[in-house]
C-alpha positions in Angstrom: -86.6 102.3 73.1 -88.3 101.2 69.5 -87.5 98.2 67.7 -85.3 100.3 64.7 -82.9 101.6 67.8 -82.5 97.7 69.1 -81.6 97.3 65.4 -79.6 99.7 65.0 -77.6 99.2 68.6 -77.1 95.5 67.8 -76.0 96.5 64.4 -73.3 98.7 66.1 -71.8 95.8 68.3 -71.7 93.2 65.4 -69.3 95.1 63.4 -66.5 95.5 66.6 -67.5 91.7 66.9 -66.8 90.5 63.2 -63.1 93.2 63.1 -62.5 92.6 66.7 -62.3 88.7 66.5 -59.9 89.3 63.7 -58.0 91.3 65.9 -57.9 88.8 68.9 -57.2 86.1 66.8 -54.4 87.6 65.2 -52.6 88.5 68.4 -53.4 85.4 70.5 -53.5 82.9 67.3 -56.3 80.6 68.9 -60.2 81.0 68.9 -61.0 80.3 72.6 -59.7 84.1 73.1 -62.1 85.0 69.8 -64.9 83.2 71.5 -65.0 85.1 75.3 -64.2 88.4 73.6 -67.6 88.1 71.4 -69.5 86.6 74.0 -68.5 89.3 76.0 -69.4 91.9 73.3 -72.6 90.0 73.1 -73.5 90.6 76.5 -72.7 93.9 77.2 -75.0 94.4 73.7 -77.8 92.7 75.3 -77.4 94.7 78.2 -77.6 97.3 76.5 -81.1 96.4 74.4 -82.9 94.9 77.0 -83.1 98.2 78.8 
């Protein structure tokens, strides 16, 4: 996989992160919830690149 895909990949899973957190936070109303949800998306994107 070149470097532009890797780009490009963790590109795709900061967006869902950025609207996503929004999300969580506006149905839990705390940012512990915010924070596993994007550390979760985080590793599931490394996962992802590193193959």
């Amino acid at each position: 996989m070149d470097i532009s895909r890797k780009l490009g990949i963790l590109v795709f899973f900061g967006v869902p992160a950025i609207v996503g957190g929004g999300i969580v936070y506006g149905f839990a109303g705390s940012y512990m919830p915010v924070a596993i949800y994007e550390v979760a998306l985080y590793l599931v994107a490394g996962a992802i690149v590193s193959r």
